[in-house]
Biopython code that builds the backbone (N, CA, C, O; Angstrom):
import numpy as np
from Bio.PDB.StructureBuilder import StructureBuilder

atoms = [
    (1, "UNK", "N", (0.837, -1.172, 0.000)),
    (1, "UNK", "CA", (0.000, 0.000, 0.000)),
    (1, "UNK", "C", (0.887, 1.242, 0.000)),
    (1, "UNK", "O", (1.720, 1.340, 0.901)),
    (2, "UNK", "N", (0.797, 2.127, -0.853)),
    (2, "UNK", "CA", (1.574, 3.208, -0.666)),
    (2, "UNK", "C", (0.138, 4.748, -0.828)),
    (2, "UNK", "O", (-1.072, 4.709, -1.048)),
    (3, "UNK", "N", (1.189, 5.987, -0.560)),
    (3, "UNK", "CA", (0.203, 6.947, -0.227)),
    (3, "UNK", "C", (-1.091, 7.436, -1.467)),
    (3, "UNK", "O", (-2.216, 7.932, -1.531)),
    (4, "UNK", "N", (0.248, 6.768, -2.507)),
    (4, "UNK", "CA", (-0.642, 7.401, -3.825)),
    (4, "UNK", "C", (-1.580, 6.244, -4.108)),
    (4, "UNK", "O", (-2.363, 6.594, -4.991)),
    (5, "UNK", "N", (-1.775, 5.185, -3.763)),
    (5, "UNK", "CA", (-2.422, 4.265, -4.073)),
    (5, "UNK", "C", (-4.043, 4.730, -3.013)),
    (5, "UNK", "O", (-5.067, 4.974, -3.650)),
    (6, "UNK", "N", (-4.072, 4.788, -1.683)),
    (6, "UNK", "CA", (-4.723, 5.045, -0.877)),
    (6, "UNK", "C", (-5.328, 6.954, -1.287)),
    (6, "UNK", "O", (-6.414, 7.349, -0.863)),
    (7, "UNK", "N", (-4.788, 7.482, -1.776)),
    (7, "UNK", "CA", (-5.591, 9.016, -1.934)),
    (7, "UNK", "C", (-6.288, 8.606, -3.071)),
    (7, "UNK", "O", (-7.517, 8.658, -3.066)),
    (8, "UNK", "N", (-5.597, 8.157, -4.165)),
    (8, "UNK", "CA", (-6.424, 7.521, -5.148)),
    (8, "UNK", "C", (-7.918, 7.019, -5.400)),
    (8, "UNK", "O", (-8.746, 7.198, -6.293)),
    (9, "UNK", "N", (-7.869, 6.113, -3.874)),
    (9, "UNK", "CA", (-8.799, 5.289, -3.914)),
    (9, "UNK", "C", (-10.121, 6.402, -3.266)),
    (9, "UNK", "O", (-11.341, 6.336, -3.416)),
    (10, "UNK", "N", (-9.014, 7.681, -2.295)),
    (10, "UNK", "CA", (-10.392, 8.302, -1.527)),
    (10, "UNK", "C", (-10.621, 9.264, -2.771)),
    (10, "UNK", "O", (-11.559, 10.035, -2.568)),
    (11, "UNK", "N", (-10.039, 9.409, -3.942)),
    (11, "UNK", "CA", (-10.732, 10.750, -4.382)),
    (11, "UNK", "C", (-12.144, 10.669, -5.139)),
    (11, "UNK", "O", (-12.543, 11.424, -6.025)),
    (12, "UNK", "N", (-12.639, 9.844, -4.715)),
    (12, "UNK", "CA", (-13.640, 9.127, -5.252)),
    (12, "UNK", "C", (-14.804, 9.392, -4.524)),
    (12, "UNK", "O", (-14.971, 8.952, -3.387)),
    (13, "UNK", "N", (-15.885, 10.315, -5.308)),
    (13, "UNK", "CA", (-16.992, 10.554, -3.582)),
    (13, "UNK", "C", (-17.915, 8.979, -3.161)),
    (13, "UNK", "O", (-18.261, 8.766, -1.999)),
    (14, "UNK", "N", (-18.166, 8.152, -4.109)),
    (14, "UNK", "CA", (-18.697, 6.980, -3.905)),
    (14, "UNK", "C", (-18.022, 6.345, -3.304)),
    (14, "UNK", "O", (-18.746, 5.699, -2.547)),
    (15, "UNK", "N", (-16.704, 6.022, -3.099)),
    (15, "UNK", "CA", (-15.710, 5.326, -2.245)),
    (15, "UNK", "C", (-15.716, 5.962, -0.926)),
    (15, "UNK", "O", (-15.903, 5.236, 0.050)),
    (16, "UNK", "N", (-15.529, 7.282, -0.754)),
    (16, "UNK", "CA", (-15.833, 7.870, 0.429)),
    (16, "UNK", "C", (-16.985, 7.500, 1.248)),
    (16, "UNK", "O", (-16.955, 7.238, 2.450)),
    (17, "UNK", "N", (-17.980, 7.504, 0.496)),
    (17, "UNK", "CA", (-19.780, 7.540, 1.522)),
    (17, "UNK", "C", (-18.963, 5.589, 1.290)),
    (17, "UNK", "O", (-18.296, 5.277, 2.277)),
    (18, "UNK", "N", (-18.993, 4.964, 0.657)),
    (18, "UNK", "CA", (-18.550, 3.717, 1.218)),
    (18, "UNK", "C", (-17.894, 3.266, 2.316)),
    (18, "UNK", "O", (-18.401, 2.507, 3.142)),
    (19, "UNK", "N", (-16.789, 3.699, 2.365)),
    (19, "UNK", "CA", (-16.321, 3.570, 3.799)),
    (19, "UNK", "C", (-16.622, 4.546, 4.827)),
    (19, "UNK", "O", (-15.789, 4.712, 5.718)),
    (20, "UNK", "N", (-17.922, 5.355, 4.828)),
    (20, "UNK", "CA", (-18.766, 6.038, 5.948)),
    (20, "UNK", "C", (-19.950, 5.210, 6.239)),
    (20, "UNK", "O", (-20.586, 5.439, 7.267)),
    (21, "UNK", "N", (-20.353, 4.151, 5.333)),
    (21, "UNK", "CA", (-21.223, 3.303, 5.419)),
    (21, "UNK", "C", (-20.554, 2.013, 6.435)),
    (21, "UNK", "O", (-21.003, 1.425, 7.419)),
    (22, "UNK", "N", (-19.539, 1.932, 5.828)),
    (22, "UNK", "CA", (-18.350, 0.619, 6.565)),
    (22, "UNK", "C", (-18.216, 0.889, 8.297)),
    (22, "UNK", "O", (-18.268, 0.137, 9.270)),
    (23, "UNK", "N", (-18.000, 2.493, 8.100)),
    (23, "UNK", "CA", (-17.770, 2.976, 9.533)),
    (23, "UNK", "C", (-18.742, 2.727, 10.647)),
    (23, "UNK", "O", (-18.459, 2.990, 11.816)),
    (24, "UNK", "N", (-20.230, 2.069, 10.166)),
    (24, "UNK", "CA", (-21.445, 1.911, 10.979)),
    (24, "UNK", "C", (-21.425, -0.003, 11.410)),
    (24, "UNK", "O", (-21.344, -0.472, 12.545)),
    (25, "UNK", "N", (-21.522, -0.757, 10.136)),
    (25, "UNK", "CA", (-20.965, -1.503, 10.365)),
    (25, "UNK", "C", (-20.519, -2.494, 9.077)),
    (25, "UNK", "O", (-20.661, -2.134, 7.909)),
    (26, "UNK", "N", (-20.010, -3.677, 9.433)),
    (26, "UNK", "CA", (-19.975, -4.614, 8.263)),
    (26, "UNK", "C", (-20.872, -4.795, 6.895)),
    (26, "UNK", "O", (-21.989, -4.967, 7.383)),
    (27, "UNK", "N", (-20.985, -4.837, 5.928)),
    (27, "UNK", "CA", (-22.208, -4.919, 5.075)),
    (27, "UNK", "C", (-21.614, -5.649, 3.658)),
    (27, "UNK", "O", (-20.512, -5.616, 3.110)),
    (28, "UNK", "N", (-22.921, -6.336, 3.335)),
    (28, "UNK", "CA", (-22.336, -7.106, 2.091)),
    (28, "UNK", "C", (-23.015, -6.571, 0.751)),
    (28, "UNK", "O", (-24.094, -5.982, 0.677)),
    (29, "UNK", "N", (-22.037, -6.945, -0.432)),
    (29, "UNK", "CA", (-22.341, -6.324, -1.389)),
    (29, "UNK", "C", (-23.867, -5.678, -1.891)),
    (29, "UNK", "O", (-24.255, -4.659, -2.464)),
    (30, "UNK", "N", (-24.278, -6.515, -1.500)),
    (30, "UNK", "CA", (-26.410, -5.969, -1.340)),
    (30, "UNK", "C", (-26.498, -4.718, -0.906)),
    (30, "UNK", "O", (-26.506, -3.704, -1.603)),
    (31, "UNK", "N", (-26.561, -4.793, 0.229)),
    (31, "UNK", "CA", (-26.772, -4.164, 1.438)),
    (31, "UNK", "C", (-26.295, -2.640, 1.125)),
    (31, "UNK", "O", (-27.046, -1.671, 1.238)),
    (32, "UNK", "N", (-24.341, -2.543, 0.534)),
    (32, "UNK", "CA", (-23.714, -1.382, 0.413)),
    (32, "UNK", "C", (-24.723, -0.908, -1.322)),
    (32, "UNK", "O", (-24.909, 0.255, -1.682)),
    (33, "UNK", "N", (-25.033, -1.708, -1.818)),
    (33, "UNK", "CA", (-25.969, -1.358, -3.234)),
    (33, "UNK", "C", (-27.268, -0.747, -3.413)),
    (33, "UNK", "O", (-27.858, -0.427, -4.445)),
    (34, "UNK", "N", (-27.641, -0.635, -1.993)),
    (34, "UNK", "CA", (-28.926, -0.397, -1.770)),
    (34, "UNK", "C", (-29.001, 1.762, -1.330)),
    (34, "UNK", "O", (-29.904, 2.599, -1.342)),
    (35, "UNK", "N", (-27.635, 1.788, -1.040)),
    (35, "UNK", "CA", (-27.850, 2.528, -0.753)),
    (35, "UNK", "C", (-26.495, 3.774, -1.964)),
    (35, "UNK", "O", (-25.824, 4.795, -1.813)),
    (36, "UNK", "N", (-26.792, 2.794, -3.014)),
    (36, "UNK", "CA", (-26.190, 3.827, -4.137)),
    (36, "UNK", "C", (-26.876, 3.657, -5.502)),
    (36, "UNK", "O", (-26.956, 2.568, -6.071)),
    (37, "UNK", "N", (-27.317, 4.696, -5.938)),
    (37, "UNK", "CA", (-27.837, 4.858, -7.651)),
    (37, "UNK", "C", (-26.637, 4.063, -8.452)),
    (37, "UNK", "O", (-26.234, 4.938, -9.219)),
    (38, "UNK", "N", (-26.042, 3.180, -8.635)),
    (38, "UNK", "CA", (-24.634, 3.168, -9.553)),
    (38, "UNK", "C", (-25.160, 1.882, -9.578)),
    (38, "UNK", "O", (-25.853, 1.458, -8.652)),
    (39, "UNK", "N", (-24.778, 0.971, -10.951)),
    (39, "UNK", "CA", (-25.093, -0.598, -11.591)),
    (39, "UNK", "C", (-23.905, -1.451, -10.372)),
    (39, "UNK", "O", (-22.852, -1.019, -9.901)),
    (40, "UNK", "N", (-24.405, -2.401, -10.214)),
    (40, "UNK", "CA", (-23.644, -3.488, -9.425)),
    (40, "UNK", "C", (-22.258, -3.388, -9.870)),
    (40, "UNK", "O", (-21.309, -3.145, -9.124)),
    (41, "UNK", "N", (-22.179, -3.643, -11.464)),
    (41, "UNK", "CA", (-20.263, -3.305, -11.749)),
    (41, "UNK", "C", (-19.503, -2.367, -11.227)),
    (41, "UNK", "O", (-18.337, -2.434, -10.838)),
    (42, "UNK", "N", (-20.663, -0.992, -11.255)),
    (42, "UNK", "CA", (-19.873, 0.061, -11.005)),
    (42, "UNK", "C", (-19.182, -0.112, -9.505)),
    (42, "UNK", "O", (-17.983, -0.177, -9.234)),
    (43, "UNK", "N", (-20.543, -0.175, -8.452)),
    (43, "UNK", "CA", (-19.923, -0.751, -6.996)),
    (43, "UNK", "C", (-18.758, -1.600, -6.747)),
    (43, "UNK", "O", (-17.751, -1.282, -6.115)),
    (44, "UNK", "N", (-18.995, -2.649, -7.280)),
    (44, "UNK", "CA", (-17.427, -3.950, -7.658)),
    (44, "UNK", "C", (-16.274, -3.103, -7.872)),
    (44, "UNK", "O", (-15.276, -2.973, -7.164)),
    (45, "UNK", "N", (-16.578, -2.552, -8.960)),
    (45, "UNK", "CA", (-15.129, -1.499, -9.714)),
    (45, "UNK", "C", (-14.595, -0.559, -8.107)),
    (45, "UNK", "O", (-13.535, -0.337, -7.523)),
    (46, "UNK", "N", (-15.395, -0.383, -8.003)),
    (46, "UNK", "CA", (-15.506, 0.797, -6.413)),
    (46, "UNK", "C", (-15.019, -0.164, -5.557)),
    (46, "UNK", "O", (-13.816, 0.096, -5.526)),
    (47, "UNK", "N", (-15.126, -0.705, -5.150)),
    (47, "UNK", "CA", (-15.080, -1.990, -4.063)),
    (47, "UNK", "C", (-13.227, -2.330, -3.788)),
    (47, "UNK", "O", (-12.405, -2.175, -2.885)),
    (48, "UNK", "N", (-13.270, -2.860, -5.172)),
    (48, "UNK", "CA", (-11.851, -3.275, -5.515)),
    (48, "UNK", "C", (-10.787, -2.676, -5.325)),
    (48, "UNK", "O", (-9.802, -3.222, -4.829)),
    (49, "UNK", "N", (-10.845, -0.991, -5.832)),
    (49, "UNK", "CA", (-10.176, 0.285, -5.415)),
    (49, "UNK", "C", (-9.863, 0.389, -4.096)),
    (49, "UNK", "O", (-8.815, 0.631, -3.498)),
    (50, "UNK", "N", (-11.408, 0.068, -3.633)),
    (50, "UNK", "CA", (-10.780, 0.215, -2.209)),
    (50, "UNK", "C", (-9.892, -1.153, -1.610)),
    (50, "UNK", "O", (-8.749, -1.040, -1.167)),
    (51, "UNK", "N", (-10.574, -2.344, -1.678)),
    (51, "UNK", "CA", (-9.543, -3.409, -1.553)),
    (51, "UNK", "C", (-7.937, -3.420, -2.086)),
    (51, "UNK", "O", (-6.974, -4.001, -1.585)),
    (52, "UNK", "N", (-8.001, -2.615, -3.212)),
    (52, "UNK", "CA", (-6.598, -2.863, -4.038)),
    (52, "UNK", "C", (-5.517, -1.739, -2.978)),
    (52, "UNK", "O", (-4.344, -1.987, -2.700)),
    (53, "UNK", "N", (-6.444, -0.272, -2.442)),
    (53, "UNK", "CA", (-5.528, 0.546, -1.106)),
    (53, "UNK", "C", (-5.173, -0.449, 0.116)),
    (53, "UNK", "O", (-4.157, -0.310, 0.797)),
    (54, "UNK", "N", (-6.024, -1.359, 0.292)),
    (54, "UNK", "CA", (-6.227, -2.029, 1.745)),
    (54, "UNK", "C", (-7.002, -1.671, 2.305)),
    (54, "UNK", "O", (-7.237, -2.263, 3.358)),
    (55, "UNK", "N", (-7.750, -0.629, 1.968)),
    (55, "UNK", "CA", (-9.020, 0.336, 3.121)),
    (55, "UNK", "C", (-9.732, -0.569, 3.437)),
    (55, "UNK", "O", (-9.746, -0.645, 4.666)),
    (56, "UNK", "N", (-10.647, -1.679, 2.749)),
    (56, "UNK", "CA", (-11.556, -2.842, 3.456)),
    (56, "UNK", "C", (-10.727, -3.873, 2.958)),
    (56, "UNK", "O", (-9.769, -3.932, 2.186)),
    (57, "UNK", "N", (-11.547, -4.862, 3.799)),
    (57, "UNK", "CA", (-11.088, -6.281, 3.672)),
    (57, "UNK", "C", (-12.412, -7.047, 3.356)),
    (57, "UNK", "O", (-13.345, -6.354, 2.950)),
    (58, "UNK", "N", (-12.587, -8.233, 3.476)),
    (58, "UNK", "CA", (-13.762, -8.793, 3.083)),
    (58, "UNK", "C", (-13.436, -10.152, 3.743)),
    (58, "UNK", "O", (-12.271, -10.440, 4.018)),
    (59, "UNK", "N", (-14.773, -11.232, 4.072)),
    (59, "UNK", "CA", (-14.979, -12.100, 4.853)),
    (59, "UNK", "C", (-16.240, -12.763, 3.903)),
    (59, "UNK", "O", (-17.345, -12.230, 3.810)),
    (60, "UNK", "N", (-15.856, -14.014, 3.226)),
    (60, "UNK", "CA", (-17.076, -15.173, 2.642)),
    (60, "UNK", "C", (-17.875, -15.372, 4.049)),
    (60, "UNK", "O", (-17.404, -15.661, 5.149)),
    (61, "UNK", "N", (-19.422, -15.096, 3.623)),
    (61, "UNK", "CA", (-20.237, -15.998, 4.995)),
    (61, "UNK", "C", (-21.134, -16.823, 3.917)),
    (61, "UNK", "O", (-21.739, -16.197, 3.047)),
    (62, "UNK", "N", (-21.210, -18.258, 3.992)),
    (62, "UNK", "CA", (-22.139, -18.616, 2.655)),
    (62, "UNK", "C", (-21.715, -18.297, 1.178)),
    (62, "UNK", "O", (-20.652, -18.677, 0.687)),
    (63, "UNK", "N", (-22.733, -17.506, 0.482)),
    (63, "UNK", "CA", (-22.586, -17.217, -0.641)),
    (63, "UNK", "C", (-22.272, -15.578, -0.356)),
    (63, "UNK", "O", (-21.511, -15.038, -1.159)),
    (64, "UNK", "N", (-22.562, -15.148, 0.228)),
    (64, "UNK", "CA", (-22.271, -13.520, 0.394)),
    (64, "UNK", "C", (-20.862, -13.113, 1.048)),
    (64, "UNK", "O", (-20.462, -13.651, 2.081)),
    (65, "UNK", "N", (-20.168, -12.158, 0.391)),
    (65, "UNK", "CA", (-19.402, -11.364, 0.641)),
    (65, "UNK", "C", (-19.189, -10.516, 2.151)),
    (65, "UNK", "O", (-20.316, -10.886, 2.480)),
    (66, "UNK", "N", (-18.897, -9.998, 2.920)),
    (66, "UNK", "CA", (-19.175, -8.592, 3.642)),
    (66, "UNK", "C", (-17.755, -8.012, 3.432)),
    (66, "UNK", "O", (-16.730, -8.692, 3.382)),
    (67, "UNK", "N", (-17.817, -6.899, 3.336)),
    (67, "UNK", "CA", (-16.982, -5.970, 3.780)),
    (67, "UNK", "C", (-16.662, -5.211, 4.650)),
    (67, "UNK", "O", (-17.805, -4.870, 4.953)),
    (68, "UNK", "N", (-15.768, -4.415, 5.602)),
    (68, "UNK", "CA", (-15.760, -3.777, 6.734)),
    (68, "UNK", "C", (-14.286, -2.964, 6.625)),
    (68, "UNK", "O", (-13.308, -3.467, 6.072)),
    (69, "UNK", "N", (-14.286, -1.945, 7.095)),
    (69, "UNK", "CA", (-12.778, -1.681, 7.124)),
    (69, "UNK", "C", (-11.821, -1.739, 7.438)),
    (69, "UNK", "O", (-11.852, -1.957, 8.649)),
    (70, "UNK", "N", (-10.657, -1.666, 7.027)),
    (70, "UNK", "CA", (-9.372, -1.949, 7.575)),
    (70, "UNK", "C", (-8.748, -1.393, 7.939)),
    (70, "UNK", "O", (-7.704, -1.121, 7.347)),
    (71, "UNK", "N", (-9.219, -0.683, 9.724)),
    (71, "UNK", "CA", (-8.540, -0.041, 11.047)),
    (71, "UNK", "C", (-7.245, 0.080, 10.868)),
    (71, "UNK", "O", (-6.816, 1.233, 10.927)),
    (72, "UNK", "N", (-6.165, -1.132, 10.578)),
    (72, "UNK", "CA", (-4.477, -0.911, 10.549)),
    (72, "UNK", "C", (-4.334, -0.411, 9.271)),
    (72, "UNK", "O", (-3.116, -0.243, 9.214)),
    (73, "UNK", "N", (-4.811, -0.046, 8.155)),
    (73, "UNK", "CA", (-4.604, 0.739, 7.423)),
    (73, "UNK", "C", (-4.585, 2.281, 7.731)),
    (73, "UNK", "O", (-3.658, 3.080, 7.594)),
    (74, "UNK", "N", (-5.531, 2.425, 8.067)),
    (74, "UNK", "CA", (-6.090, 3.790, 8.538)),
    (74, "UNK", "C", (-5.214, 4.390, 9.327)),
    (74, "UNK", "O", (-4.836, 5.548, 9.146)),
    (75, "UNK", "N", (-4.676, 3.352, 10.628)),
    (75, "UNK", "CA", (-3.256, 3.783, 11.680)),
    (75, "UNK", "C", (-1.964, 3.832, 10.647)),
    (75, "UNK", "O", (-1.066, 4.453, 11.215)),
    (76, "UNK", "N", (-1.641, 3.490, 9.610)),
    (76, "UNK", "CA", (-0.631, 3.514, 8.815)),
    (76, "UNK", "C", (-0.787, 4.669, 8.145)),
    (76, "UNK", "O", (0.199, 5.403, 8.211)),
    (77, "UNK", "N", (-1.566, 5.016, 7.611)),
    (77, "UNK", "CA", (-2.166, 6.417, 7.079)),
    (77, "UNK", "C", (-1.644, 7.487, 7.914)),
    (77, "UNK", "O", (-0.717, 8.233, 7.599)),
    (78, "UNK", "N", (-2.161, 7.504, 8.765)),
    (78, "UNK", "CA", (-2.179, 8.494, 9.899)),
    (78, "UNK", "C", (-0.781, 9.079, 10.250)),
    (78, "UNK", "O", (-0.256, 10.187, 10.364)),
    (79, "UNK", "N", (-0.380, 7.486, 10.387)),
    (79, "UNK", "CA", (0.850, 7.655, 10.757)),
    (79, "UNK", "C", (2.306, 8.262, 10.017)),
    (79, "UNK", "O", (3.234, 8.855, 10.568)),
    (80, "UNK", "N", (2.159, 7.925, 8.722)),
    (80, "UNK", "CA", (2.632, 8.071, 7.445)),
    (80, "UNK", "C", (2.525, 9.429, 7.148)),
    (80, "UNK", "O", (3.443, 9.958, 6.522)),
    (81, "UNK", "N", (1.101, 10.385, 7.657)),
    (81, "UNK", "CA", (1.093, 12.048, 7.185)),
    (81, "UNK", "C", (1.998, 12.635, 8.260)),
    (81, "UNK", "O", (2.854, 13.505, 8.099)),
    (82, "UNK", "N", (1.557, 11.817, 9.733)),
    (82, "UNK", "CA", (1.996, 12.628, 10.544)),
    (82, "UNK", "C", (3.931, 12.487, 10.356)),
    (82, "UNK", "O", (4.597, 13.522, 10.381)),
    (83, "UNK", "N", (4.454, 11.425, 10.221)),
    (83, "UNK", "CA", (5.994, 11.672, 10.182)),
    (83, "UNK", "C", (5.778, 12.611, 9.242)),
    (83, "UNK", "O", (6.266, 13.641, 9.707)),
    (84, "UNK", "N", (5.274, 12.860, 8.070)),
    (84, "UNK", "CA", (5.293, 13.874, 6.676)),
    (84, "UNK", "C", (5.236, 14.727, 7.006)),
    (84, "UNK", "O", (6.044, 15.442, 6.413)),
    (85, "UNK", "N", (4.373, 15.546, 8.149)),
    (85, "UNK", "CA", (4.445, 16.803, 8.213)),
    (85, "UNK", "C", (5.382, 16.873, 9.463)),
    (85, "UNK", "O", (5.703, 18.037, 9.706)),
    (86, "UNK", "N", (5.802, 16.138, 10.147)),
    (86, "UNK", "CA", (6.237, 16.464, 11.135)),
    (86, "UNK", "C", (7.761, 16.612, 11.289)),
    (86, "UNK", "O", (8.586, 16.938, 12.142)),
    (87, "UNK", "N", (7.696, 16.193, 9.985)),
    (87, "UNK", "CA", (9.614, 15.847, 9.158)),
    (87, "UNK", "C", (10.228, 17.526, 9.312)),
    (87, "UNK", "O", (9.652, 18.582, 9.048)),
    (88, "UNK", "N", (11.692, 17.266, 9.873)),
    (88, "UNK", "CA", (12.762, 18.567, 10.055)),
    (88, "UNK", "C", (12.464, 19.378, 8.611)),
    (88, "UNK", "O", (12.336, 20.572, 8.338)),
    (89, "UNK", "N", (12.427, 18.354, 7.959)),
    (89, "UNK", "CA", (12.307, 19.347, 6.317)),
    (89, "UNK", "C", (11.296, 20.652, 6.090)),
    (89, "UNK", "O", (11.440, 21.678, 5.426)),
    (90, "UNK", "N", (10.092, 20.114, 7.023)),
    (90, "UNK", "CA", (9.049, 20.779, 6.438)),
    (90, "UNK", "C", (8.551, 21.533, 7.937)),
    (90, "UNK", "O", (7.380, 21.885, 8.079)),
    (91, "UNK", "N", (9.625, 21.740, 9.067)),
    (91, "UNK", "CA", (9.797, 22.090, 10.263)),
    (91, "UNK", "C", (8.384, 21.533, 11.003)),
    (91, "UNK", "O", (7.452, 20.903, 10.503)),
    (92, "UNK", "N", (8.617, 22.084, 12.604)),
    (92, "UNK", "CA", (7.417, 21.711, 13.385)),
    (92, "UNK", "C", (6.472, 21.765, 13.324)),
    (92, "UNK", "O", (6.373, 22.992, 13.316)),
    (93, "UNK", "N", (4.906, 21.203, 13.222)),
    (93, "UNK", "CA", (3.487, 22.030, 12.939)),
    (93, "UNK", "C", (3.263, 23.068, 14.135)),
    (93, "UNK", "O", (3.512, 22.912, 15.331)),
    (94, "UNK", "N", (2.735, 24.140, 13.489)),
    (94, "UNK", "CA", (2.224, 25.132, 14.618)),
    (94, "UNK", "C", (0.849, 24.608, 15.442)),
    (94, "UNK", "O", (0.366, 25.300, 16.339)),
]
sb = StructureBuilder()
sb.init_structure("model")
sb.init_model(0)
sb.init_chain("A")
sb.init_seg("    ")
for serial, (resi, resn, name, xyz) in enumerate(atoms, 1):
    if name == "N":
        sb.init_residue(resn, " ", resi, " ")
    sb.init_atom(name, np.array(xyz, "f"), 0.0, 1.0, " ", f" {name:<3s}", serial, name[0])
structure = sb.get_structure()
């Protein structure tokens, strides 16, 4: 996972309300479809983006999918801006 891979995936406003949907709880491909105007591919295509950053992960139950997000990504993120801004180069944040 690198940074450009992960901004990538958020500049996307459907990927965004996706993982604000994730943030409530687990949900499977249905479920996250129900609550977007966009064809099933398009969601998948969306989905993947985010799988391909690491942002969710996914879990087979049966025949259905769920998705949920992926918390140690998010701490890697975080963590990753904060050395960035916090780097001698670009001095202390005020």
């Amino acid at each position: 996972m690198t940074l450009s891979t992960t901004f990538s995936a958020l500049a996307d406003h459907n990927r965004r309300k996706i993982l604000e949907l994730l943030k409530k709880k687990n949900m499977s491909v249905n479920e996250l479809a129900s609550n977007f105007n966009i064809s099933l591919p398009s969601l998948s295509h969306h989905l993947a983006k985010l799988r391909e950053a690491g942002l969710v992960s996914t879990q087979r139950q049966g025949q259905q999918i769920f998705y949920s997000l992926n918390l140690s990504v998010f701490e890697e993120i975080a963590q990753d801006l904060y050395s960035f801004f916090n780097s001698k180069k670009y001095g202390k944040p005020r």
